[in-house]
C-alpha positions in Angstrom: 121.2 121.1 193.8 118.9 119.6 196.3 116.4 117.5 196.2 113.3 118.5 194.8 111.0 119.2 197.1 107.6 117.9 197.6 105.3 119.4 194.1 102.5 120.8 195.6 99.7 119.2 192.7 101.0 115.3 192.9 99.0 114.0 190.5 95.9 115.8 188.4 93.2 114.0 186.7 91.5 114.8 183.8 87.7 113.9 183.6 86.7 110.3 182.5 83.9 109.9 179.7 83.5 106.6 179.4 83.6 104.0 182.3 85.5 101.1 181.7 85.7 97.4 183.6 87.8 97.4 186.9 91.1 95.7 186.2 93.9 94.7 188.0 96.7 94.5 185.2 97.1 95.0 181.7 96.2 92.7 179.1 99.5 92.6 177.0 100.1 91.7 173.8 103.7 91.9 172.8 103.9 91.2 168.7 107.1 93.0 168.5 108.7 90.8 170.8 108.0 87.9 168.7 110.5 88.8 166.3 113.6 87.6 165.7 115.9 88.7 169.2 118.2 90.6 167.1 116.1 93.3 166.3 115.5 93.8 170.1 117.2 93.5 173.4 115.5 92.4 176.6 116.1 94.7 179.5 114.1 95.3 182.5 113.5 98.7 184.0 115.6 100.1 186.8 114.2 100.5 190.2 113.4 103.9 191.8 113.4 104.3 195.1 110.7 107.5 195.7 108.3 107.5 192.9 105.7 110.4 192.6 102.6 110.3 190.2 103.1 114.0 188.5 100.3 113.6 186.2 97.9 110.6 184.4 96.3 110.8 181.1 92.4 109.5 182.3 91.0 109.9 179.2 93.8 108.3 176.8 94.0 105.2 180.0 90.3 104.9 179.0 90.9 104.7 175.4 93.8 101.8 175.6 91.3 100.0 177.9 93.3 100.6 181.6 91.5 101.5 184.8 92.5 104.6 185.7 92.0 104.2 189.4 94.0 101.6 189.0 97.0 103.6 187.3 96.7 106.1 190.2 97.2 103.7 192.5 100.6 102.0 194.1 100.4 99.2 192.1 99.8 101.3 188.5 102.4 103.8 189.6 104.8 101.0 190.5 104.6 99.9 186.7 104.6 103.6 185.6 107.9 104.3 186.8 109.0 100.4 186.1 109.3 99.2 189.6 106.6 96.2 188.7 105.6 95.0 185.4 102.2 93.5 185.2 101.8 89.8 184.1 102.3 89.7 180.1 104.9 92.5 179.9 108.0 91.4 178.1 110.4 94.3 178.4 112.9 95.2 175.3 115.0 98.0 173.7 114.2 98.3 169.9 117.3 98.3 167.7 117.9 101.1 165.2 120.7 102.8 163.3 119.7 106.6 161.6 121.1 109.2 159.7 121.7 112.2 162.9 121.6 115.8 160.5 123.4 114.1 157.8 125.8 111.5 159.3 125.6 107.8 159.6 125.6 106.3 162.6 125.0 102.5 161.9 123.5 101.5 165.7 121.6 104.0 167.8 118.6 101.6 169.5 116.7 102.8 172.5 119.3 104.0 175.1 116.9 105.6 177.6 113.4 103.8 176.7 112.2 100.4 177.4 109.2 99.1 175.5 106.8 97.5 177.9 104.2 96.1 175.6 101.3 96.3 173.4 98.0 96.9 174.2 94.6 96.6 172.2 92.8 99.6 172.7 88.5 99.8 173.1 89.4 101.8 169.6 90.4 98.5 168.0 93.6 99.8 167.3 97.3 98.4 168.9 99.0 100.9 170.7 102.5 100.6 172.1 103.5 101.5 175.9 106.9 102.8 176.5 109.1 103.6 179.6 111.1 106.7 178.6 114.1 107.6 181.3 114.0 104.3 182.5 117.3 103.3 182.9 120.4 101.9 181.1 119.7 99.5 178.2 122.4 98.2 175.7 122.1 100.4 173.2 122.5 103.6 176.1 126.6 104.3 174.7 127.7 105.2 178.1 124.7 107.3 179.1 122.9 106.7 182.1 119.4 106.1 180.4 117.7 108.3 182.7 115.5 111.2 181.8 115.6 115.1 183.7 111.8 116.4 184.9 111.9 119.2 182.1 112.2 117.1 178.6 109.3 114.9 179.9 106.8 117.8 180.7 107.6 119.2 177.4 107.2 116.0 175.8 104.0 115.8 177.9 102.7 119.1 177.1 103.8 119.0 173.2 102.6 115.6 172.7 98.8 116.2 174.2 98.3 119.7 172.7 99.9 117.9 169.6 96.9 115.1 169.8 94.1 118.2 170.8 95.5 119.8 167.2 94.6 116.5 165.1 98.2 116.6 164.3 98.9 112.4 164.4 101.1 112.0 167.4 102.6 109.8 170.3 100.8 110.5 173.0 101.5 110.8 176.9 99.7 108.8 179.4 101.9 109.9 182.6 104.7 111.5 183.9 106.3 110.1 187.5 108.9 111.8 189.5 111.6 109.4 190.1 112.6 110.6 193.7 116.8 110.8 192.2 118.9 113.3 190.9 120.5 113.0 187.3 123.3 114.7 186.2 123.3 116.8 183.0 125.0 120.1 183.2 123.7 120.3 186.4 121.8 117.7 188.9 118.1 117.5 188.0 115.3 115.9 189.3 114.5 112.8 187.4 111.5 111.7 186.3 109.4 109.1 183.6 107.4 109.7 180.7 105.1 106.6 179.7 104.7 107.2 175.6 102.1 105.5 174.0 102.4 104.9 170.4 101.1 103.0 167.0 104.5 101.6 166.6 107.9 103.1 167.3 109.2 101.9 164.3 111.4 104.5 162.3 112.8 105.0 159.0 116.2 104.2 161.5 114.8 100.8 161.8 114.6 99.5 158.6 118.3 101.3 158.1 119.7 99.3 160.9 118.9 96.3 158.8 120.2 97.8 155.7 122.9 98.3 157.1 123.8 95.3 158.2 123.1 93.3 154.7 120.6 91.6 156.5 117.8 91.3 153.7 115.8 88.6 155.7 115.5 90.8 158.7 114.7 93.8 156.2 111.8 91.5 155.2 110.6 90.2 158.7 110.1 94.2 159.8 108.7 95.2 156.5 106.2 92.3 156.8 105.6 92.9 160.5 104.7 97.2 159.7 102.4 96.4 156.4 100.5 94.1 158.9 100.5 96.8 161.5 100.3 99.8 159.6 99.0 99.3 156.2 97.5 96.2 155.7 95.7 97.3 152.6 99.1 96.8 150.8 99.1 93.0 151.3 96.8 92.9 148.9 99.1 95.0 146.2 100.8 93.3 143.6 103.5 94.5 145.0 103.2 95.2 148.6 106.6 97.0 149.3 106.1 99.6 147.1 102.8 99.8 148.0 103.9 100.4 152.0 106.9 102.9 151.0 104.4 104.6 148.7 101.9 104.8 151.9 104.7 105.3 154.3 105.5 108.7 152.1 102.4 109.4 151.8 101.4 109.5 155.5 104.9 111.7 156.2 104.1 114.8 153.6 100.9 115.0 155.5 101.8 115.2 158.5 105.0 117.5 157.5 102.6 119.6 155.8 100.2 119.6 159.1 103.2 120.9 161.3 104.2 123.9 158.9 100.1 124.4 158.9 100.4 125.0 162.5 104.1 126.8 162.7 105.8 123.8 164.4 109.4 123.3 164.3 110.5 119.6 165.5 114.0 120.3 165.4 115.8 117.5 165.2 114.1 115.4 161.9 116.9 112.3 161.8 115.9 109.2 160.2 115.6 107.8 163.7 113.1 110.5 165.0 110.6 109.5 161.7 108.0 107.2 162.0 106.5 104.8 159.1 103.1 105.2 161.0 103.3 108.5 160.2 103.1 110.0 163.7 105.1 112.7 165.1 108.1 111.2 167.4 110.4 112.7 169.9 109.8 116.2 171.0 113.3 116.8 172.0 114.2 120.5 171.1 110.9 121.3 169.6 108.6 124.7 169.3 106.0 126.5 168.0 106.3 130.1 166.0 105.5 133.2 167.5 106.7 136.2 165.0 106.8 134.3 161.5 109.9 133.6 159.9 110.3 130.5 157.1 113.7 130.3 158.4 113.3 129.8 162.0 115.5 127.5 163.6 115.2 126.9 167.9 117.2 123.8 167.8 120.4 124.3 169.6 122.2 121.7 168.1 120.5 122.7 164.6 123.2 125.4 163.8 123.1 125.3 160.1 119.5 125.1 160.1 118.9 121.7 158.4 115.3 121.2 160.1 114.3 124.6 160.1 110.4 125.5 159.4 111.0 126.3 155.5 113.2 123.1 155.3 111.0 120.5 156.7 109.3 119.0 153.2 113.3 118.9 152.1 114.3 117.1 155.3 111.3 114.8 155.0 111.9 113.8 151.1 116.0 113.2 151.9 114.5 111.0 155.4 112.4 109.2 153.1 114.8 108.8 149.9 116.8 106.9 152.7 113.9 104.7 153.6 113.5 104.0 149.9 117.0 103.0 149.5 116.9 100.5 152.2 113.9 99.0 150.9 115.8 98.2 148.0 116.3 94.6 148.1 112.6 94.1 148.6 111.1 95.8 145.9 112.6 94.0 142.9 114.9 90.9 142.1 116.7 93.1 139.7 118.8 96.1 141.3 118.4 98.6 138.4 114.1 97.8 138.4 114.6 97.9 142.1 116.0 101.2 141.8 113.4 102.6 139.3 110.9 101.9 141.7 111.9 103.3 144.5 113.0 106.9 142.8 108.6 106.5 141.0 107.7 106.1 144.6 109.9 108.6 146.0 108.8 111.3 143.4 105.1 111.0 144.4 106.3 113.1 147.6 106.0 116.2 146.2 102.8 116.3 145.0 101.7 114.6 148.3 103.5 117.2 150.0 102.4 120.5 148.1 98.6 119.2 147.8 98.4 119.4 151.7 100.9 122.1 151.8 97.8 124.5 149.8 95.1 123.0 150.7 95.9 123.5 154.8 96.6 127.4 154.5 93.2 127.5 151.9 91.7 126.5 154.5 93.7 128.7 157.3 93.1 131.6 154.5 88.9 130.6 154.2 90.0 130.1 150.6 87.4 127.4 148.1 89.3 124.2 149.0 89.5 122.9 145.5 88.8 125.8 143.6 91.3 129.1 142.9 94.3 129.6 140.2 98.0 129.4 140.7 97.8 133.3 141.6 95.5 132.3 144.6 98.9 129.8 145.2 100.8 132.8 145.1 98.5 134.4 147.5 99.6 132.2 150.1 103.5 133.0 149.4 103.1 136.5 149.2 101.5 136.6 152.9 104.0 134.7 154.3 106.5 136.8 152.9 104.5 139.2 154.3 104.3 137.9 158.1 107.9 137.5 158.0 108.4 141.2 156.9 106.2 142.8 159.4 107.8 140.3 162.0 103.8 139.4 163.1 102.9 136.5 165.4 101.7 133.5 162.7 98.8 132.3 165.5 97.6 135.7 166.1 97.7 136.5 162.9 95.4 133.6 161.7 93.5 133.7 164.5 92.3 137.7 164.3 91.5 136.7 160.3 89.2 134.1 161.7 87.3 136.2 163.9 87.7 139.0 161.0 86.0 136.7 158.4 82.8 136.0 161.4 82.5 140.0 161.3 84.6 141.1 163.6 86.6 144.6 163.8 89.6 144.5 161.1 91.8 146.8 163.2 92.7 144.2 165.6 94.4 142.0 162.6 95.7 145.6 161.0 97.0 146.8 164.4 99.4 143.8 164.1 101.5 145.2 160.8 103.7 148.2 161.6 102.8 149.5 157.9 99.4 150.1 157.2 100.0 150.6 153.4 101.0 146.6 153.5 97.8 145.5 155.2 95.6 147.8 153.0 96.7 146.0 149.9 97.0 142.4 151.0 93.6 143.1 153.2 91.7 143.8 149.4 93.5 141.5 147.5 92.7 139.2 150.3 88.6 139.9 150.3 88.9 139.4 146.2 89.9 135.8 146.1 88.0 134.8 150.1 84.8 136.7 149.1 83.6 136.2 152.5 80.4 138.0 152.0 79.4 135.1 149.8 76.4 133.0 151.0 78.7 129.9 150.6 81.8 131.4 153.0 79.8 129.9 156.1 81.0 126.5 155.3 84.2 127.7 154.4 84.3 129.9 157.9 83.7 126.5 159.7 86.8 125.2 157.9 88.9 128.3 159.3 88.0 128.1 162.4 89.0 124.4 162.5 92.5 125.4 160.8 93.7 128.3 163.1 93.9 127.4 166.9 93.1 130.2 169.8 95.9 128.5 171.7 99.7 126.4 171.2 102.1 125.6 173.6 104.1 128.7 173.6 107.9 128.3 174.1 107.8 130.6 177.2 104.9 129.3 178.6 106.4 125.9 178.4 109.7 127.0 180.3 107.5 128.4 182.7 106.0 124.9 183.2 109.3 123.1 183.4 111.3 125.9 185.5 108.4 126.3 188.3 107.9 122.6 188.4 112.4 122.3 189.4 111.3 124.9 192.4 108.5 121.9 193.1 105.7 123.7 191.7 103.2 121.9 189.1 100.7 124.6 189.0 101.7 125.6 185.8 102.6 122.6 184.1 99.1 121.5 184.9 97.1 124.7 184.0 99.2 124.9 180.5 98.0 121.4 179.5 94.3 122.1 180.7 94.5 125.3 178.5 95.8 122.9 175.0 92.9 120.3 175.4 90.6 122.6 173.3 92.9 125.0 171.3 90.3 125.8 168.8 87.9 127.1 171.5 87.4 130.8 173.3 87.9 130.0 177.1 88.6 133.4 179.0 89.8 131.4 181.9 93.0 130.9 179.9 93.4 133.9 177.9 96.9 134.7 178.8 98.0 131.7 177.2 96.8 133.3 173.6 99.2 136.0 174.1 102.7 135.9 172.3 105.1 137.2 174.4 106.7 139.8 175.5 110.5 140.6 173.9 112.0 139.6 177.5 109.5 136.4 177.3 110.9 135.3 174.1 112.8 132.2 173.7 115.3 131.6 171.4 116.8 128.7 171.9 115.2 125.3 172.8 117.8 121.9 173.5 117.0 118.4 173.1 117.5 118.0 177.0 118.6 114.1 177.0 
């Protein structure tokens, strides 16, 4: 394959709404790299030799504090790709062992990504910056530690319209061509995703010292993520159970946001779970279109371990894991130790399934605390439903909305194949939403919030990536223009609310790396 050539949009802006100080380089702070070395190694970014700005985050840059004309600039796009670290940067690989669909692996560690640096963000809040497809660090196990152009616009796209859905996320602040081939199956043009993030530490992390016996390093990371992460739980009598109890807490949430929203992630290891509770590594990732609570895309997921139904069960067995390794922090005796990780762990479900309703009450325009268990039943029944009349789970939520405002009912009954089914679940329906009520306008706010116009379809992001290997970024760039407001009508990018058509379908998504 030859090189790539020139993309005809470089480098596409989005529009700055605050103005920040002029800088010259980033103001570092590197906490993580003041722990002990073995939970790191310092590497330093490989060169490239023909770096091209694809796209910059403005308004995230503005948020972490950075100057965007700066970032867009030779010297910001030399540290983008890692060609020249600012003063203050203290490049490492985080260590980290994880439990890969089941199976133990006791050292995984960052073998394509290279932690930069912290910054402090105008938010008040610390935010990690990360090189990902930066080169060979020591934890790469023979790979090359380079990334291909397609799994960092997906992680681009996914991550952003991910952070437009309030779903809590890493985010992206650029994407840079590399000028160099990689070779998967194929030669591909490489390229380099900057991920910003609370932390990156995992549930994998505080296994890799676990797993190594080493209780003092256990203690040193779980100290280092309370202060981080939860520092409320300092101030618990006892502040480990207090962080795992948070930690779980934070994850049934956000599991609970993704099935809100149809999302898949696909590959839900131990190492790809945060204990900020953000979503991590969009590797062979998607969003629904016909409903099904069995849908797998993974194509590595052949059992279908991390399948939409089998998320919450993923997440408890990730997090059981995290409890276990906690272990020899939360009590000197093993067996109390023991009793209070399985109390904490057993809060999950109840985190889990009070999310889990209240999300599709709200996608439903159903009283948020109010209904009985055969309003819970609702729910179950019409997603048996969806899955039986094969219908499109944004559409379908979508057309309610606009149904509930006043709008024309045939356009959500000309989605089911048997009008019989939509009769009665359209009346039983209207008993419970009432939306003729004086009080469903506030709950009609609360539907419209839950049920986006617009995702990131799967076709429409292998659109993106396969025009962008021909040199074209058009698409790339008008798909992430159309996911910044995915809760608002915008006729300029109607086709993107569309499901596709059966030879637009995709079936299969891979992790890409």
């Amino acid at each position: 394959m030859a090189d790539m050539p020139r993309a005809k949009t470089v480098i596409a802006l989005g529009p700055v709404r605050r103005k920040i100080s002029p800088m010259s380089e980033i103001a570092f702070e590197n906490s993580y790299a003041r722990l002990p070395e073995h939970f790191y190694a310092k590497v330093q970014p490989a060169n490239v030799r023909n770096p091209q700005l694809i796209r910059l985050n403005a308004n995230l840059a503005v948020t972490l504090g950075l100057d965007v004309d700066w970032l867009a600039s030779p010297d910001g796009l030399a540290m983008l790709c890692g060609n020249r670290l600012p003063a203050g940067a203290e490049p490492i690989a985080q260590a980290y062992a994880g439990h890969q669909f089941g199976g133990w692996v006791p050292q995984l560690g960052d073998g394509r990504a290279i932690l930069l640096g912290e910054v402090l963000g105008t938010d008040g809040h610390r935010y990690d910056i990360q090189l990902k497809g930066s080169g060979r660090t020591p934890f790469s196990r023979g790979g090359d530690g380079k990334a291909a152009l397609g799994p960092v616009l997906r992680e681009y796209i996914l991550s952003e319209a991910m952070a437009a859905l309030g779903v809590p996320t890493t985010r992206a602040l650029a994407a840079v061509l590399s000028g160099e081939m990689v070779r998967r199956e194929q030669a591909l043009p490489g390229a380099i995703f900057t991920r910003v993030a609370s932390s990156h530490i995992r549930v994998g992390t505080f296994q890799y010292f676990h797993g190594q016996s080493d209780t003092q390093g256990l203690r040193d990371l779980a100290d280092y993520a309370i202060a981080r992460h939860y520092p409320a739980a300092q101030n618990s009598e006892q502040p480990y159970r207090a962080f795992l109890e948070l930690v779980i807490a934070a994850q049934a949430r956000l599991i609970a946001q993704w099935m809100h929203l149809g999302f898949i992630h696909g590959v839900m290891n131990t190492d790809n779970m945060t204990v900020s509770g953000e979503t991590i590594d969009y590797g062979p990732c998607a969003f629904m279109d016909a409903f099904h609570p069995e849908k797998v895309f993974s194509s590595i997921d052949r059992n279908g371990r991390y399948g939409w139904g089998n998320q919450p069960v993923a997440g408890h067995w990730n997090l059981t894991r995290l409890a276990e390794a906690l272990i020899p922090l939360l009590a000197d005796d093993v067996d109390d130790a023991k009793a209070t990780a399985e109390a904490a762990i057993a809060t999950f479900v109840d985190h889990f399934s009070d999310h889990y309703i209240r999300g599709f009450r709200a996608k439903l325009g159903f009283k948020p605390d109010g209904g009985s268990d055969s309003n819970d039943a609702f729910i179950s029944g019409t997603l048996t439903m969806l899955a039986e009349q094969k219908i499109d789970y944004t559409i379908f939520f979508r057309q309610l909305t606009k149904l509930a405002a006043g709008g024309d009912k045939e356009a959500l009954s000309a989605q089911f194949f048997d009008s019989n089914s939509f009769d009665d679940w359209f009346e039983q329906w209207r008993e419970i939403a009432q939306p003729s009520a004086p009080e469903f306008a506030k709950r009609l706010v609360m539907m419209r919030a839950a049920n986006p116009v617009r995702i990131p379809r799967n076709h429409r992001v292998e659109e993106a990536i396969q025009q962008a290997y021909t040199g074209d970024l058009t698409a790339f760039n008008r798909l992430v223009a159309a996911t910044v407001d995915p809760f608002e009508e915008n006729s300029e990018f109607a086709e993107f609310e569309q499901a596709p058509t059966p030879e637009q379908v995709v079936c299969q998504t891979f992790c890409g790396t």
